[in-house]
N, C-alpha and C positions, 0 to 999 in steps of 0.2 A: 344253198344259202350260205353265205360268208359269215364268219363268226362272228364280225361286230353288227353284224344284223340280229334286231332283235325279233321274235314271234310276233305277231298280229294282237293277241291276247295278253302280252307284256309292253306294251306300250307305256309310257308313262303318262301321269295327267297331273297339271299342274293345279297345286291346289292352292289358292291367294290365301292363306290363312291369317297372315301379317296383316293385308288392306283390308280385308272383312273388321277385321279387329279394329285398324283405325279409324273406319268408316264409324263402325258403333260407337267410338269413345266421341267421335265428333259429334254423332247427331247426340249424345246423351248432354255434352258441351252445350249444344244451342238450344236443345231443351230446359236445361240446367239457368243458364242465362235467360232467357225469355221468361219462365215462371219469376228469376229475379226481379226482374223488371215488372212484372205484373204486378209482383205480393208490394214491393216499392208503390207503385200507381194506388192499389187496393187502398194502402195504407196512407196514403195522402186525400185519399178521399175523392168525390165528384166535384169537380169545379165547371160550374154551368154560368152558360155567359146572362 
């Protein structure tokens, strides 16, 4: 085996730590916003035709 060869068992794996992280800020965002919008509607009341 050549020295810039690595073992089978050292392999590296990549781990997304970064887009995990800005996947969760986003959905907490649209979560965040949508309850907005609800507590807003809630708060104007039922308007029936």
């Amino acid at each position: 085996m050549a020295p810039e060869q690595k073992p089978d068992h050292e392999e590296e794996h990549f781990k997304p730590r970064g887009t995990v992280l800005i996947m969760v800020l986003f959905f907490f965002t649209i979560v965040a916003l949508w309850g907005y919008v609800y507590l807003i509607m809630v708060s104007q009341g039922a308007n029936t035709p």
